[in-house]
C-alpha positions in Angstrom: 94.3 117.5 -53.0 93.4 113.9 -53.9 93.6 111.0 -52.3 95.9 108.3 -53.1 94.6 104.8 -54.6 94.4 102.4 -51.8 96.4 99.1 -52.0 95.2 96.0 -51.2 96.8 93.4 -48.6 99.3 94.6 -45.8 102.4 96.2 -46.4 105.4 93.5 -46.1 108.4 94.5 -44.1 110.7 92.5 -46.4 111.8 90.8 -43.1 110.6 87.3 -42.9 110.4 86.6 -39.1 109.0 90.1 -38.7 106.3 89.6 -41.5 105.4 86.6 -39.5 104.6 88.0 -35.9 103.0 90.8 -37.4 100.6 88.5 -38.9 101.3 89.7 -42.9 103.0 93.0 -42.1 101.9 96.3 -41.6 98.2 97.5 -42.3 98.1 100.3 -44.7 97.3 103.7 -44.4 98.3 103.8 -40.8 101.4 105.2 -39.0 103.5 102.7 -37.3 106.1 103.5 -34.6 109.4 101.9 -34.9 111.6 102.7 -31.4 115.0 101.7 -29.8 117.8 102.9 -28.7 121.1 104.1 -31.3 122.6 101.1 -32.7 119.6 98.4 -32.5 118.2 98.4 -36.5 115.6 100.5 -36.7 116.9 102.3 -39.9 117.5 98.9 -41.4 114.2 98.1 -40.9 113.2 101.3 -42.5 114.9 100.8 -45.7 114.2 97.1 -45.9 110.3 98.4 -45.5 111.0 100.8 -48.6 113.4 98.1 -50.8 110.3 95.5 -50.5 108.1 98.6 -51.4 109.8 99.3 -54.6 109.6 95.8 -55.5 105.4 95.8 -55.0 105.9 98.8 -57.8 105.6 101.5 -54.7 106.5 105.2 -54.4 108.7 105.3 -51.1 109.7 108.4 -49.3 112.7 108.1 -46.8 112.7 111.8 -44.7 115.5 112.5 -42.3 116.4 114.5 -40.0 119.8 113.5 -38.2 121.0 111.4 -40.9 122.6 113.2 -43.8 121.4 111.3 -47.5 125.1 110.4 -47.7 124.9 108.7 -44.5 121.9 106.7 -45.3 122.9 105.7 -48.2 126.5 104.4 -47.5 124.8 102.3 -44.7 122.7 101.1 -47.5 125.8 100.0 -49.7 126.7 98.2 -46.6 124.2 95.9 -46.9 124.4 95.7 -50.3 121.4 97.7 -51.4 121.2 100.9 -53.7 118.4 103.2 -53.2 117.7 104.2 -56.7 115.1 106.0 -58.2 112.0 104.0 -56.5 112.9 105.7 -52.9 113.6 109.2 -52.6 115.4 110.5 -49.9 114.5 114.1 -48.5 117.0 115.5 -46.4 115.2 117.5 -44.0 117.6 120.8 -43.9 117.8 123.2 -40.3 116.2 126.2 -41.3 119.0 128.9 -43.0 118.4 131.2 -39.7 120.2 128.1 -37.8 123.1 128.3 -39.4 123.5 132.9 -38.7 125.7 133.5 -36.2 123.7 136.6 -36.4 120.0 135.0 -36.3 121.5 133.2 -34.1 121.7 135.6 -31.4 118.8 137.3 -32.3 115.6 137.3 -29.4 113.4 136.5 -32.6 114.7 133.0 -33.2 112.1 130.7 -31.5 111.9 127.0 -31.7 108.4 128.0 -32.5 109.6 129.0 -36.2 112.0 126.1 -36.6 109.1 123.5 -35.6 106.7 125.0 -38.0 109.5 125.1 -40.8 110.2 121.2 -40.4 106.6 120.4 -40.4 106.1 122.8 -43.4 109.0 121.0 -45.3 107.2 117.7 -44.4 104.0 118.3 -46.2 106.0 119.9 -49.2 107.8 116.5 -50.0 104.6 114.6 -49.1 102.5 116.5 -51.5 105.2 116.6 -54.3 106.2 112.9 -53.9 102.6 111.5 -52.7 104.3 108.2 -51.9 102.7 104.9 -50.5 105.3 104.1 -47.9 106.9 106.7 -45.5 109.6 106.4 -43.3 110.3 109.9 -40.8 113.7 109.2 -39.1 113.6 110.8 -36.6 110.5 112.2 -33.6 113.6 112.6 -31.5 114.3 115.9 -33.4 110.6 116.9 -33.7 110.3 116.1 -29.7 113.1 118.6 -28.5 111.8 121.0 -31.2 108.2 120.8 -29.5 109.4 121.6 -25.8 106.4 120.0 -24.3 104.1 117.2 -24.3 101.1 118.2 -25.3 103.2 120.5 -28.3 104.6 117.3 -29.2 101.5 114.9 -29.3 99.2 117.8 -31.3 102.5 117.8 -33.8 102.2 114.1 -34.1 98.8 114.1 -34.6 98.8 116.8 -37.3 101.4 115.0 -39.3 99.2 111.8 -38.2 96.1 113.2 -40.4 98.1 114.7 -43.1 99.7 111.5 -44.0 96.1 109.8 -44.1 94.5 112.2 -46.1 97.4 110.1 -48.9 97.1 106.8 -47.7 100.6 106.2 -46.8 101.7 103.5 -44.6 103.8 105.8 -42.8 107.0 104.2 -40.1 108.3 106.9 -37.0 111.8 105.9 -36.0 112.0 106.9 -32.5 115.7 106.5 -31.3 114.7 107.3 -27.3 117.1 110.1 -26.9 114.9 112.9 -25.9 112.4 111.7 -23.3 112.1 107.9 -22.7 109.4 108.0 -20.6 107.2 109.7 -22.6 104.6 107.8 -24.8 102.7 110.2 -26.6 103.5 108.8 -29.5 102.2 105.1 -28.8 98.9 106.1 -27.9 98.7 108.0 -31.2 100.3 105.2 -33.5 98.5 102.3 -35.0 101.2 99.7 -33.8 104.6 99.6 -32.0 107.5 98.1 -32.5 110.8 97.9 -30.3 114.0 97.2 -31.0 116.3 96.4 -28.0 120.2 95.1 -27.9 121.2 93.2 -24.9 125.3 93.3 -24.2 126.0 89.8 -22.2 129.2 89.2 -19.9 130.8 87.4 -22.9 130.1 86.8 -26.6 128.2 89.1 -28.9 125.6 91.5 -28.5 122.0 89.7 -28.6 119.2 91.7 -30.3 115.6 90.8 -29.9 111.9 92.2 -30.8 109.3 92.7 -29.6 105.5 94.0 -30.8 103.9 96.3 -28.3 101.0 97.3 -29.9 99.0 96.5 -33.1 95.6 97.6 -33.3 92.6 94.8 -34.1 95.3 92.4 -35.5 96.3 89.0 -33.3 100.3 89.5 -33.2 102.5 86.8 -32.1 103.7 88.4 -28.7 106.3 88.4 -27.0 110.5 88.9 -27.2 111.7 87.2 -30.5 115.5 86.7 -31.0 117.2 89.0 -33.9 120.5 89.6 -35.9 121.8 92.2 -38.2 123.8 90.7 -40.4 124.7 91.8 -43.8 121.7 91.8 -45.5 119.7 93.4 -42.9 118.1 92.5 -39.9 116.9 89.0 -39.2 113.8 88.1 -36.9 113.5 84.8 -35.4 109.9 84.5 -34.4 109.4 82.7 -31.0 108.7 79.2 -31.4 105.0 78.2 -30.3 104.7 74.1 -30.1 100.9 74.2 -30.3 100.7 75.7 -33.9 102.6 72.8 -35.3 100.8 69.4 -35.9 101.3 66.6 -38.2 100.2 63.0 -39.1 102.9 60.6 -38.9 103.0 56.8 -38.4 104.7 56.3 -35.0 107.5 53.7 -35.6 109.9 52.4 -34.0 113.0 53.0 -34.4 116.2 51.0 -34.8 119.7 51.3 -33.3 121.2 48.8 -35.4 122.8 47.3 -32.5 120.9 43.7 -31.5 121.4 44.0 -27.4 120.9 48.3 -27.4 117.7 47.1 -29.0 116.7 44.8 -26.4 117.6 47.4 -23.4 115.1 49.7 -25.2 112.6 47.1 -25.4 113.1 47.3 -29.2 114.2 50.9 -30.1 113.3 54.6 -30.0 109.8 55.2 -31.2 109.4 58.3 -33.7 107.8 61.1 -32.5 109.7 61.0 -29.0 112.8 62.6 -27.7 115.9 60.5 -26.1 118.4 62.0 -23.2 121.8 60.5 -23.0 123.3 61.5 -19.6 126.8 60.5 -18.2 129.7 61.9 -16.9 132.4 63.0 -19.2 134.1 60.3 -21.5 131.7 57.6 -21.6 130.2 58.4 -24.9 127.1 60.0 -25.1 128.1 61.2 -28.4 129.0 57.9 -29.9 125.5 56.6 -28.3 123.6 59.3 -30.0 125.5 59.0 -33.7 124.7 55.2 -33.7 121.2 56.4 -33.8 122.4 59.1 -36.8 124.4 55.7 -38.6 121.0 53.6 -38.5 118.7 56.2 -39.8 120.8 56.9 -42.4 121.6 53.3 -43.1 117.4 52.8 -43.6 117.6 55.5 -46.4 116.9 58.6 -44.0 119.0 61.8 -43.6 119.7 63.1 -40.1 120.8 66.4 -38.6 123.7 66.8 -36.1 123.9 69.9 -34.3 127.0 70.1 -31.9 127.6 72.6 -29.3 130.8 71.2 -27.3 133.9 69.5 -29.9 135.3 71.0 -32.8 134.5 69.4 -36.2 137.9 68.5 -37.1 138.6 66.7 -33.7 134.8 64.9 -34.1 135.2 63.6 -37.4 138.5 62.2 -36.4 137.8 60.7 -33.4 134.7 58.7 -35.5 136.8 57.4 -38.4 138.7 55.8 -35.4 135.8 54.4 -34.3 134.5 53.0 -38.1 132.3 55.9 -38.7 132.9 58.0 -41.2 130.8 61.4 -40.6 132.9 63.6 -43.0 131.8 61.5 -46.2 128.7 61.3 -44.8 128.0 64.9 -45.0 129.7 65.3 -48.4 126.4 63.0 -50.0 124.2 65.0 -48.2 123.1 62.2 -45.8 123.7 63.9 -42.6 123.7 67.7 -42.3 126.2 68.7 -39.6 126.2 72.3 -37.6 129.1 73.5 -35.5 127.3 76.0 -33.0 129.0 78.7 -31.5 126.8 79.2 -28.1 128.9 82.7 -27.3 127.7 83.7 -31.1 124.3 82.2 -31.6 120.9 83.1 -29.7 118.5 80.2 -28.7 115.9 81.7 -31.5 118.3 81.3 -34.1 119.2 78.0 -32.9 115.3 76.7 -33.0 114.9 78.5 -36.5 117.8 75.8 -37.8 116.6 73.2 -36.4 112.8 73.9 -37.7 114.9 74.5 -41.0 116.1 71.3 -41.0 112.8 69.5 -40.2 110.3 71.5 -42.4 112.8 71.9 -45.7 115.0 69.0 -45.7 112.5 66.3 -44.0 114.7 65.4 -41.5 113.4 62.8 -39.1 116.6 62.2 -36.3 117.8 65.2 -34.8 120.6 65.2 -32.7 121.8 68.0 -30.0 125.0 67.4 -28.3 125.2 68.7 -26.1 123.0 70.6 -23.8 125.5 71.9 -21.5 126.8 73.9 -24.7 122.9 75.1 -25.3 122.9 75.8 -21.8 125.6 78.8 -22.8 123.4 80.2 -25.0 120.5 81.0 -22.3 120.3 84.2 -20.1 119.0 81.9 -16.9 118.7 78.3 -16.9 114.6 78.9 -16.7 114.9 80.1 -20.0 117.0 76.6 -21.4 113.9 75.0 -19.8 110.8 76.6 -21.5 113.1 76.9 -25.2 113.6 73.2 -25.0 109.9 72.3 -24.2 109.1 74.4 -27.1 111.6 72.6 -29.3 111.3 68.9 -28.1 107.5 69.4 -28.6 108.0 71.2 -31.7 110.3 68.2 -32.8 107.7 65.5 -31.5 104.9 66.7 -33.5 106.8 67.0 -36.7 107.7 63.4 -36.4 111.1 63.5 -35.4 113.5 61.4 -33.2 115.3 63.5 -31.2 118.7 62.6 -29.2 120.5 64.9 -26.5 123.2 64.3 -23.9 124.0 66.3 -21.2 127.7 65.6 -19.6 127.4 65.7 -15.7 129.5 66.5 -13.0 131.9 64.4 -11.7 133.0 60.5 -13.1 132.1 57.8 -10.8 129.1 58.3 -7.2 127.0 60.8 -6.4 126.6 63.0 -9.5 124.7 66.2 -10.7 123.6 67.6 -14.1 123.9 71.4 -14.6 120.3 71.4 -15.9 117.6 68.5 -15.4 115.9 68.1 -18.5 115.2 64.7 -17.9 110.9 65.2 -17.1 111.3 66.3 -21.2 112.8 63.5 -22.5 110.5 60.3 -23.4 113.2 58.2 -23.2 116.9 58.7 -20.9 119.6 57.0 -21.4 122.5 56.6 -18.5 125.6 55.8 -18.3 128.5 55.2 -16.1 131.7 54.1 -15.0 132.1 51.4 -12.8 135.3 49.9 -11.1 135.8 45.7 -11.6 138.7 43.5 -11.7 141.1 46.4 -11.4 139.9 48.6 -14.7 137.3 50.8 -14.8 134.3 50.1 -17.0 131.0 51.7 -18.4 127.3 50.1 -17.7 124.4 51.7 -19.6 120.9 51.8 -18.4 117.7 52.7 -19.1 115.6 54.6 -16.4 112.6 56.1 -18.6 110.5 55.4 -21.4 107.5 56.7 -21.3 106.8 55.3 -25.2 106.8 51.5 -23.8 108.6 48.3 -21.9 112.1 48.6 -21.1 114.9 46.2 -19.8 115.5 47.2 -16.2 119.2 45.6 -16.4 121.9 47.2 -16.5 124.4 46.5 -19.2 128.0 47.0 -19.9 129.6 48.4 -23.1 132.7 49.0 -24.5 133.9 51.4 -27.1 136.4 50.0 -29.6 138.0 50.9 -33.0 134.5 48.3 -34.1 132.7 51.0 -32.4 129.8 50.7 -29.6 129.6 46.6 -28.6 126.6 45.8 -26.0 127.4 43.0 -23.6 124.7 41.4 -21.7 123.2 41.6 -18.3 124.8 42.8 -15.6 122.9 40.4 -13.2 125.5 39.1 -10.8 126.8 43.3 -9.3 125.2 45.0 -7.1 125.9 49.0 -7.0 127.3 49.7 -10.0 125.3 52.9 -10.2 127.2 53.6 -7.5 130.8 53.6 -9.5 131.7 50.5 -7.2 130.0 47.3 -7.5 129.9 44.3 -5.5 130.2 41.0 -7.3 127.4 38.3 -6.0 126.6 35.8 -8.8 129.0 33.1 -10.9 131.1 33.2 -14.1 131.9 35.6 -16.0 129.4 38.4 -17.1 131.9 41.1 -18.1 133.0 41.5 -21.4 135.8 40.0 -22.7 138.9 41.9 -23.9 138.8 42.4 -27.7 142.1 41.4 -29.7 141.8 44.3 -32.0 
């Protein structure tokens, strides 16, 4: 018996994200242990392992034992694959004894026979096929066929040494049905990989990964957010700030508005993230797209991702206002994404956004709002560490990034749902304040850590012109409060506009 040529490099997956935390993909000539329960991928991930085979010019073996070849293959054509003539799938038969009533009965039959059989059949198709990638789906069978541990781990350790003896870069699909606890097979198996669905109160399963084991390769550890879609499964590797840096000018950054300019002590510096924060209906999105409208008026594109309004109602509600968002996401100026936070995991989420920065160049980022991200998170702990990631990822690449966050309650004592406001560089609050028998909205600015600031507070008013500035609020006192007390002379409000 001869040994199979070795290939060079590491056996891709064919799955991006996974590719990536694996550090290249699987080593070769070792057996690798793919586990979860029924229903999370891991025969996807099997025959995306064999499909990117075939296309490296690779003899693939697929050998199953609870799936019938029809099966496998009409989950195949689900994803719009055809296993043809590069992957050959052995359908591991029960022995004919199995299927004798008579044998059946018999005080002969022993499992003993069976397990030799399947092991025998095994080594058959390996030594007729002599293939470079092998999948075995599944140890569950082999498990209940051994009776007992150590049965089971010197089977696994048999079939370990046969397949090396070829080369193969062999993958166990484990589907935890027989024994959970036991883990004979990860001491015995190059590397691990689990597979893992999580069913929430509301919205859509969420599927993640995770890599427990890879011997003398630096994996990116870890759970990293997953989807099966059609087309296979999807891996969103975890976002680590510290492995992105750039070189970037740090500008500043105009809002197009003269007095919003001022307040900021001249704009929003690149490289730095901004945090609108108001009660409901005072405009933190209108704040933030003013910032979308100047980048995009200096040549730029921006990215809008929105969590809270439908599209329809937003794009309306700006063409009231003068701004035009449809049209400018039909030139390609401003890319806009209605997220779904009941639909879409917070590692899919940071994947488009990195999308965005990395292939489009997009340098203003805007996420409205963070309540809606909030929705997305298991535990608000979680919504804290994802953003870090993300607002440091952002800052490094160069970007501007803006986010409200509505809090609760309109006019005193008010509280966000989440504090994110240590993150941001720069926040930006708003609020509505009684005068003259109308309510009215004052902006401020409480932090910039990027440079000098007006400490004023201003009022604004939101018009079919849009977002007008007005000066100084220098004769109230309290207006953070909701109800100010007027001490100085004339008249520092704005006027009404005749529209």
């Amino acid at each position: 018996m001869n040994a199979v040529e070795p290939i060079a490099g590491k056996a891709k997956t064919g799955i991006w994200g996974l590719d990536d935390i694996l550090s290249g993909g699987f080593s070769r000539g070792h057996v690798f242990l793919v586990e979860g329960a029924p229903g999370t991928g891991k025969t996807t991930v099997a025959l995306q392992f064999l499909l990117e085979g075939v296309r490296a010019g690779e003899k693939c073996l697929y050998i199953t034992l609870s799936e019938t070849e029809r099966e496998l293959r009409e989950g195949a054509a689900s994803h719009g694959w055809t296993l043809g003539e590069g992957i050959v799938v052995f359908e591991l038969l029960p022995p004919e004894s199995l299927l004798d009533s008579e044998q059946q009965q018999s005080l002969l039959y022993s499992s003993d026979l069976e397990l030799g059989e399947t092991t025998k059949q095994i080594f058959e198709a390996v030594e007729r096929h002599r293939p470079s990638r092998v999948v075995l789906d599944s140890l569950s069978e082999i498990r209940l066929l051994a009776q007992s541990s150590l049965r089971y781990r010197r089977q696994i350790l048999a079939i370990k040494h046969y397949f090396a003896q070829f080369g193969s870069t062999v993958m166990l699909l484990d589907d935890l049905t027989a024994d959970v606890a036991d883990k004979t097979v990860h001491s015995v198996a190059h590397g691990v990989l689990r597979l893992e669905e999580l069913a929430p109160s509301y919205g859509a399963e969420r599927r993640r990964a995770r890599i427990i084991k890879y011997r003398g390769v630096k994996f990116r550890g870890g759970y990293h957010d997953a989807t099966i879609t059609t087309g296979g499964l999807n891996v969103f590797p975890r976002l680590v700030a510290s492995e992105y840096r750039s070189n970037f000018t740090r500008t500043t950054m105009s809002s197009g508005l003269e007095a919003f300019d001022k307040l900021l002590g001249g704009g929003i510096e690149a490289g730095s993230s901004t945090l609108v924060l108001g009660p409901a209906g005072t405009g933190k999105s209108l704040m933030v797209i003013v910032f979308i409208i100047a980048a995009i008026s200096r040549g730029e594109k921006a990215a809008l991702f929105v969590f809270d309004e439908e599209l329809g109602l937003l794009f309306a509600r700006m063409k009231g206002l003068g701004i035009d968002l449809e049209d400018l996401q039909r030139s390609g100026k401003l890319f806009i994404d209605q997220v779904d936070a009941a639909e879409l995991s917070p590692g899919e989420f940071a994947h488009r956004v990195r999308k965005r920065v990395d292939e489009d160049g997009i340098k203003t980022v805007v996420i409205d709002s963070l309540n809606g991200y909030q929705a997305a998170m298991p535990e608000e702990n979680s919504l804290i560490l994802h953003m870090h990631e993300l607002l440091q990822y952002l800052n490094r690449r160069g970007a501007a990034t803006f986010m409200t966050v509505a809090q609760h309650g309109l006019v005193g004592d008010m509280k966000a749902p989440v504090d994110v406001t240590y993150l941001a560089d720069t926040v930006i609050l708003l609020r509505y304040f009684e005068a003259l028998g109308s309510v009215r909205r004052a902006v401020s600015i409480i932090k910039k850590r990027t440079g000098a600031h007006e400490s004023t507070i201003r009022e604004y008013r939101i018009s079919k012109r849009g977002l007008t500035i007005g000066g100084p609020l220098d004769g109230f006192q309290g207006i953070l409060r909701g109800v100010p007390v007027y001490v100085g002379e004339g008249k520092p409000l704005l006027e009404e506009q005749v529209l």
